[in-house]
C-alpha positions as CSV (number, residue, x, y, z in Angstrom):
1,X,-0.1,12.7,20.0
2,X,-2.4,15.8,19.1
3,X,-3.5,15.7,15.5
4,X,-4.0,19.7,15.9
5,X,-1.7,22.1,17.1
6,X,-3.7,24.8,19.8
7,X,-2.9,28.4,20.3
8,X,-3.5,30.4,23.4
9,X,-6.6,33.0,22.5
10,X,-4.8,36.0,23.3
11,X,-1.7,34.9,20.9
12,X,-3.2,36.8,18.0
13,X,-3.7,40.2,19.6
14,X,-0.1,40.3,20.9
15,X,1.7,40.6,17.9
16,X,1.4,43.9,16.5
17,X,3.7,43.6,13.3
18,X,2.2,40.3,12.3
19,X,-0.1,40.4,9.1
20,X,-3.7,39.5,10.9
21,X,-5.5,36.4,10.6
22,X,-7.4,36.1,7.1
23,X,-5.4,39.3,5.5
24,X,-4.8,37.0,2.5
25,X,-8.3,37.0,1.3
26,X,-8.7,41.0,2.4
27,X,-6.5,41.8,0.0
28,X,-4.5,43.6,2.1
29,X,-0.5,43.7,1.6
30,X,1.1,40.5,1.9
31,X,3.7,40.1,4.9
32,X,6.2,38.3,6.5
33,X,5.0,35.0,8.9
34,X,7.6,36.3,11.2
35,X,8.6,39.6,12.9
36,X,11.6,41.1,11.8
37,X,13.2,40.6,15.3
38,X,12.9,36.5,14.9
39,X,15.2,36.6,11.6
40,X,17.7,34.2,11.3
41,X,20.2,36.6,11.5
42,X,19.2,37.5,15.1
43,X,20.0,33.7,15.6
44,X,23.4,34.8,17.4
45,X,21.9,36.6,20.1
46,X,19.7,33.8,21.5
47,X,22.6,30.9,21.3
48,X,22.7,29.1,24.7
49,X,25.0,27.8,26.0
50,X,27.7,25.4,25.0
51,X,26.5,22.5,26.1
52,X,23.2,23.0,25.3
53,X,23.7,23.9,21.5
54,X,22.8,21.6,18.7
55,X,24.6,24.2,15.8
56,X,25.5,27.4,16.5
57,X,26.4,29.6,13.8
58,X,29.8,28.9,13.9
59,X,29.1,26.2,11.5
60,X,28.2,28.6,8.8
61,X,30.4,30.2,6.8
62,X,31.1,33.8,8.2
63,X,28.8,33.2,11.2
64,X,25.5,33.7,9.5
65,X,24.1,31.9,6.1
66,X,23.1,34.7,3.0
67,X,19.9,33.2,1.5
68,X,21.6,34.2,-2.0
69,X,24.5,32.2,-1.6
70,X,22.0,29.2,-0.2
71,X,20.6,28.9,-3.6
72,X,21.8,26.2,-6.2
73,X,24.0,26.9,-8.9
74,X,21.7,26.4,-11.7
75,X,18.0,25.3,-12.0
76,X,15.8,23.6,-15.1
77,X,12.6,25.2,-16.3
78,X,10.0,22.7,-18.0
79,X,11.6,22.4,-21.0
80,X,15.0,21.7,-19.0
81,X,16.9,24.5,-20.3
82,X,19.5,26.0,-17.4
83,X,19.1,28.9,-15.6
84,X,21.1,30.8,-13.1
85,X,18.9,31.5,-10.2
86,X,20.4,35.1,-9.3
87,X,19.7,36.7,-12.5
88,X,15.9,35.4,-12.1
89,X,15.0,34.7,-8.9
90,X,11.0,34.7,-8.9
91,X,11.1,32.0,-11.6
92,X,13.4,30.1,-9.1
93,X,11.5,30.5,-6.6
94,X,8.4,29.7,-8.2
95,X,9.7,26.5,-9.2
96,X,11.9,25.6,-6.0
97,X,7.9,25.8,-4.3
98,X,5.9,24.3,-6.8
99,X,3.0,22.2,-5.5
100,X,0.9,22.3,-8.3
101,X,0.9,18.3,-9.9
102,X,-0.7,18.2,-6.2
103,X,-3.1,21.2,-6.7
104,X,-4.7,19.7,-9.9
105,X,-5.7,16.4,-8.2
106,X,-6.4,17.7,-4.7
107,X,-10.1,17.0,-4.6
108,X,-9.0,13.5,-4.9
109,X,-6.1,13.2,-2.1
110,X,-8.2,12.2,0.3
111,X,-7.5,9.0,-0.9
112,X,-3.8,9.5,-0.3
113,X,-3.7,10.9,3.2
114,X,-5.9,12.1,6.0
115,X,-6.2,16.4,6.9
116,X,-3.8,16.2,9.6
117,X,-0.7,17.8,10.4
118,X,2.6,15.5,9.8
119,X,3.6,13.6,12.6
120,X,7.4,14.5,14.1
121,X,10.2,13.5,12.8
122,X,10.8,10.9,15.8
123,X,7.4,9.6,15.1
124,X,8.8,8.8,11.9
125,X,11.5,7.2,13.2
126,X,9.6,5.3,15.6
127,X,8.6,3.6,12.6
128,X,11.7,2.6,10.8
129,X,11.2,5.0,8.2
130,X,14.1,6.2,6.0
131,X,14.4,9.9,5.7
132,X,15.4,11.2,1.4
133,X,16.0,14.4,0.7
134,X,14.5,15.6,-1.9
135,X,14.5,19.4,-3.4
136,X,11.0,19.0,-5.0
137,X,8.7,20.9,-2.8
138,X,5.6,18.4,-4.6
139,X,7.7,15.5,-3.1
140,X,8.1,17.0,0.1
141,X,6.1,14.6,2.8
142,X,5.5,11.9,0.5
143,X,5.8,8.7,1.9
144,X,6.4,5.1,0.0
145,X,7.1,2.1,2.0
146,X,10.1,2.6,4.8
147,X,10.8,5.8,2.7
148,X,9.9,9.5,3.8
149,X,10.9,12.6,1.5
150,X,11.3,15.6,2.8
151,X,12.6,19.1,0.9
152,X,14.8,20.9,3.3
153,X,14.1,24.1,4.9
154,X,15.4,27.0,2.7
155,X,17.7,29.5,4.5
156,X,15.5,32.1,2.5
157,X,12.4,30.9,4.3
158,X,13.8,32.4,7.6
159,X,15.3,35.9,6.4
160,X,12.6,38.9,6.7
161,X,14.3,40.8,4.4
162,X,14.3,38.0,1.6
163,X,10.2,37.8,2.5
164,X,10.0,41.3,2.0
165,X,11.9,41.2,-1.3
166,X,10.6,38.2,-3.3
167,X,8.2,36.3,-1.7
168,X,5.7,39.1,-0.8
169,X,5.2,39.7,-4.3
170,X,3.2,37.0,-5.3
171,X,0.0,35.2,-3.4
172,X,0.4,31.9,-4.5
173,X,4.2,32.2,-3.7
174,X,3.6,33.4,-0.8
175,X,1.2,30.6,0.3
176,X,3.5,28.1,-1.4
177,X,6.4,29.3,1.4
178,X,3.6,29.9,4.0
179,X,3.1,26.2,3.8
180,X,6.6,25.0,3.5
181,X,7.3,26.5,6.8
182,X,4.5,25.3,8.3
183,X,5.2,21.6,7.8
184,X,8.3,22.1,9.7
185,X,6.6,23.4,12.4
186,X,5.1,20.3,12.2
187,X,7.3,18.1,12.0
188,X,9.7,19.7,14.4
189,X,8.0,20.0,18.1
190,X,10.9,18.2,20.4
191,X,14.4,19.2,20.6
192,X,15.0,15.7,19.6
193,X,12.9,16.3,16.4
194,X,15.6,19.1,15.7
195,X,19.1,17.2,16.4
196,X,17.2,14.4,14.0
197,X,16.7,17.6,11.4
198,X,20.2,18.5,11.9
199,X,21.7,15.1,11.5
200,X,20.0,14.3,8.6
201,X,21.1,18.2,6.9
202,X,16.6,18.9,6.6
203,X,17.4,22.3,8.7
204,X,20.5,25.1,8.2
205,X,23.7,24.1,10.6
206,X,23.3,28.3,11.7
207,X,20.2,28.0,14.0
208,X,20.1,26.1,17.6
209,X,16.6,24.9,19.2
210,X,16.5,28.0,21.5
211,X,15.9,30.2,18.6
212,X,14.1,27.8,16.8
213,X,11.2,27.9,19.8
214,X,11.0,31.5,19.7
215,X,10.9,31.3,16.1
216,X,7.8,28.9,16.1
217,X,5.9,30.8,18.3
218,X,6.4,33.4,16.1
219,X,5.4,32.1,13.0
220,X,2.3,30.6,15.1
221,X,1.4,34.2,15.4
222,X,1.3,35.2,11.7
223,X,0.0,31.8,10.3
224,X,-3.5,30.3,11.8
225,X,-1.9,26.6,12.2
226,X,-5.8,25.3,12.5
227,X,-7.4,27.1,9.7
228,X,-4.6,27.0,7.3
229,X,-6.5,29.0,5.4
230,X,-3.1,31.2,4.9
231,X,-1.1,28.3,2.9
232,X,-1.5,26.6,0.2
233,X,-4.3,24.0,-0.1
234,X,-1.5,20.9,-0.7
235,X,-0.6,21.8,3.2
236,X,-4.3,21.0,4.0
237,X,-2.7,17.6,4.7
238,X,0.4,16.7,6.0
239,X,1.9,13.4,4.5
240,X,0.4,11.4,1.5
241,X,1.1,7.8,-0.1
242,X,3.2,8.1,-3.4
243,X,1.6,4.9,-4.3
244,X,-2.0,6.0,-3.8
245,X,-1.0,9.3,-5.1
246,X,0.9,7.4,-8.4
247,X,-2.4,5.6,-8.7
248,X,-4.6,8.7,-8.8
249,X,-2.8,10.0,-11.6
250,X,-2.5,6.8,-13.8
251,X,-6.1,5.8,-13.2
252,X,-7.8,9.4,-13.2
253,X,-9.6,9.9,-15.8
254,X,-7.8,13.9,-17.2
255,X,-4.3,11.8,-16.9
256,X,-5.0,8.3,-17.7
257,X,-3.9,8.9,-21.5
258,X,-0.2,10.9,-20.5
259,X,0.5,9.3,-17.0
260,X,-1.0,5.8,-17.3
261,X,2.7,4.2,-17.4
262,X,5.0,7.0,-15.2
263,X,2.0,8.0,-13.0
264,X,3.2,10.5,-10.7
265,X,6.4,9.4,-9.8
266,X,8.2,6.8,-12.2
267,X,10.5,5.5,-9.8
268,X,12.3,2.5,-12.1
269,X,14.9,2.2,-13.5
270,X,15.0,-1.2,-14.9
271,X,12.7,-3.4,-16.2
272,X,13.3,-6.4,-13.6
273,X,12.7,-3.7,-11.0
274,X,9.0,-2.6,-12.6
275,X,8.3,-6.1,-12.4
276,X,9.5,-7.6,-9.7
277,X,7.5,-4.8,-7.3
278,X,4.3,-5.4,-9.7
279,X,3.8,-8.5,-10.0
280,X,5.3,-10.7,-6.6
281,X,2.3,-11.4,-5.7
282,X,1.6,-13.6,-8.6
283,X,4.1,-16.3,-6.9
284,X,1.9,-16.3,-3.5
285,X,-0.8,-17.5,-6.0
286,X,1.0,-19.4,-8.0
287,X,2.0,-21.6,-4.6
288,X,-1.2,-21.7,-3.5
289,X,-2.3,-22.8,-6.8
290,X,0.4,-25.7,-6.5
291,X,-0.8,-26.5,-2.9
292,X,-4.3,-26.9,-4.1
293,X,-3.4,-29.1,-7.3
294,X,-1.0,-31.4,-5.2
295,X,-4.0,-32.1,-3.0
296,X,-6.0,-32.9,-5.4
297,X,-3.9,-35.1,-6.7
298,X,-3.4,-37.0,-3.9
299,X,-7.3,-37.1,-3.2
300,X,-7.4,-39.0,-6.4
301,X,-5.2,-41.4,-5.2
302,X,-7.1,-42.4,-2.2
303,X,-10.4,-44.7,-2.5
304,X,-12.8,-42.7,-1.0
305,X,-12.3,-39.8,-3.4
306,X,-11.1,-42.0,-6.3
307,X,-14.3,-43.1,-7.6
308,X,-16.2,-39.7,-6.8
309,X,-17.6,-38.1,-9.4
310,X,-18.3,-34.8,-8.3
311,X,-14.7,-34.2,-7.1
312,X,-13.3,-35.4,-10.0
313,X,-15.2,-32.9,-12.0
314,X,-14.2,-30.5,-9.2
315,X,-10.3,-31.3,-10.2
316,X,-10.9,-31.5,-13.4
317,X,-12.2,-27.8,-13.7
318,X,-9.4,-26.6,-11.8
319,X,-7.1,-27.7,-13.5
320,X,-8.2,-26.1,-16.8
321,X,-9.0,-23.2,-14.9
322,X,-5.0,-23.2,-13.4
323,X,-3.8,-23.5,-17.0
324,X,-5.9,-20.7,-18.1
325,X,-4.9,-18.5,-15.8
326,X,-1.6,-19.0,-16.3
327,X,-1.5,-18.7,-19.7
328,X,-3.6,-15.1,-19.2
329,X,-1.4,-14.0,-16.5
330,X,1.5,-14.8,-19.3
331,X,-0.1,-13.1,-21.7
332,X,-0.5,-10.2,-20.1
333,X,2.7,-9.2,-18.3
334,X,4.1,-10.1,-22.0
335,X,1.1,-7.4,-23.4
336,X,2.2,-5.4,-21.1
337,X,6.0,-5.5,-21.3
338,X,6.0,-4.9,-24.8
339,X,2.8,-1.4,-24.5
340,X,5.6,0.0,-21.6
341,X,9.0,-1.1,-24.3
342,X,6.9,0.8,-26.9
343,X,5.9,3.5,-25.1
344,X,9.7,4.3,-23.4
345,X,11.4,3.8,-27.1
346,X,8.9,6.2,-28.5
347,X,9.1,9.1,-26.1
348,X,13.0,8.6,-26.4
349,X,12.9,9.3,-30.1
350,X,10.4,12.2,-29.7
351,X,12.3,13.6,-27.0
352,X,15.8,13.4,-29.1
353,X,14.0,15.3,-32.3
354,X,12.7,17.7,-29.9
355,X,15.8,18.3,-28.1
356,X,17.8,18.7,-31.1
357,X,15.6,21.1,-32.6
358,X,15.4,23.4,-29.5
359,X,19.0,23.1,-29.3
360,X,19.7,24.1,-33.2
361,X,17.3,26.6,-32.7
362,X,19.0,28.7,-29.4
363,X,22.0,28.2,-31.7
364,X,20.4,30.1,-34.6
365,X,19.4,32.9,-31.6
366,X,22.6,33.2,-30.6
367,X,24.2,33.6,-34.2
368,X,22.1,36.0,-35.2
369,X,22.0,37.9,-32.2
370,X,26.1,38.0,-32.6
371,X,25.9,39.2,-36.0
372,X,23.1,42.0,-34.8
């Protein structure tokens, strides 16, 4: 499988309406990845046939999907206070495609992942991995074990006229949506890639793979899929561990004193959990251990090494060395229960004083603003 994908030379000079190659860093307007002909809602025109279609738009309400009505009820800014998305759209938006927890350590994700585009989604399932949807665009092609997450495509991310309206506006926005799209150019190359997308509700039920192709080649017009010098630098590689990446920001040194115990992701929810994916290992030593000091005890037993002096120093020291180490390794899951009990309790409380003062505060504003 090609680690790059390759356009033809004279690709670039065909497409007229495209913003050229490198017009981010001219400075000149930003634009659309796509012609206005290749808009979703031209997706009716280029449905094949029925047998061939894998979702038409009849599965959408009314034929077509709005990208207004696609958008959540409610979203949470930092400080998790709601907000309807229609009456503020670019902080939505800012926040549906925010990649920036990746940004601040990307000089570092090389350890996480290699500069390559994402393999396709039957690659993935080639290897047994379990596809979780997640709406966090900094989650999005993060892999952990037999777990892949993956952000679905927004319905906005294929309407012109939503480009044109509200993602246009903003360079980092617009590199944040450049990229999005291109990872599912990535990961979608087969039309097997897109009934897997379909099935597993990562692509809107409106398009079919005829006028997804002509899409792609579209969008390979407007966006160098080589250079990607037109997204943004997260999409410089395609997927990353979330262990490595969890490590990186517990052990770094700008985020070992406020992500030393959640890291990146905190991904328990019990304590047995935390412990039990820590720290099995310890009972493949702990056997081996056992193996060793059985052997030795038998060795003990038998003439030629019962009246040997040198191995039964040998035992001797491994023996206190075992009971050492257990005791340590004791000590230190206990240290370490009670620094993560600590820590959880005390971000609790500060959280609850925090919360309820922000919340008797918003009911001051509104009090007074009634009484203005």
């Amino acid at each position: 499988m090609p680690d790059e994908i390759s356009l033809k030379p004279g690709h670039m000079a065909d497409s007229e309406e495209s913003f050229k190659m490198g017009s981010i860093q001219s400075g000149s307007p930003l634009l659309p990845p796509f012609a206005s002909s290749s808009d979703i809602t031209h997706c009716q025109q280029n449905l094949p046939a029925p047998n061939l279609s894998l979702g038409t738009v009849a599965d959408a309400p009314n034929g077509l999907p709005d990208p207004l009505t696609s958008l959540p009820t409610i979203f949470r800014d930092q400080k998790r206070h709601i907000h309807l998305p229609k009456d503020d759209i670019g902080s939505y938006l800012k926040q549906d495609l925010d990649v920036s927890r990746l940004n601040v350590i990307h000089h570092l994700l090389w350890m996480a992942g290699r500069m390559i585009n994402t393999r396709p989604l039957h690659r993935h399932k080639m290897m047994d991995r379990r596809f979780l949807v997640t709406e966090q665009a900094d989650l999005h092609m993060l892999r952990a074990e037999n777990r892949f997450y993956l952000k679905p495509l927004p319905v906005y991310l294929l309407t012109h006229e939503f480009w044109t309206a509200h993602l246009c506006t903003d360079k980092s926005l617009h590199q944040n949506a450049c990229g999005l799209l291109l990872s599912y150019v990535w990961l979608i190359c087969y039309e097997h890639d897109f009934r897997i997308a379909m099935e597993a509700d990562l692509i809107p039920k409106s398009i079919n793979w005829i006028w997804w192709k002509a899409f792609v080649e579209d969008v390979l017009l407007h966006i160098d899929a080589n250079a990607l010098d037109q997204v943004n630098e997260r999409y410089q590689y395609g997927e990353l561990r979330l262990g490595r990446v969890n490590d990186i920001y517990r052990l770094a040194p700008g985020f070992l004193h406020t992500h030393f115990v959640r890291g990146y992701l905190y991904g328990y929810n019990r304590y047995v959990v935390f412990f039990q994916r820590n720290f099995a290992w310890l009972v493949v030593v702990f056997v081996y251990f056992s193996l060793v000091l059985s052997a030795m005890q038998v060795g003990l037993m038998v003439d030629p090494l019962q009246n040997n002096s040198k191995f039964q120093h040998a035992s001797y020291g491994f023996v206190v060395f075992s009971i050492v180490l257990v005791l340590f390794v004791v000590g230190v899951v206990a240290l370490l229960f009670i620094l993560i009990f600590a820590y959880n309790t005390y971000a609790t409380l500060a959280h609850r004083r925090l919360t309820v003062k922000g919340r008797e505060k918003l009911v001051q504003q509104r009090q007074r603003g009634s009484h203005g």
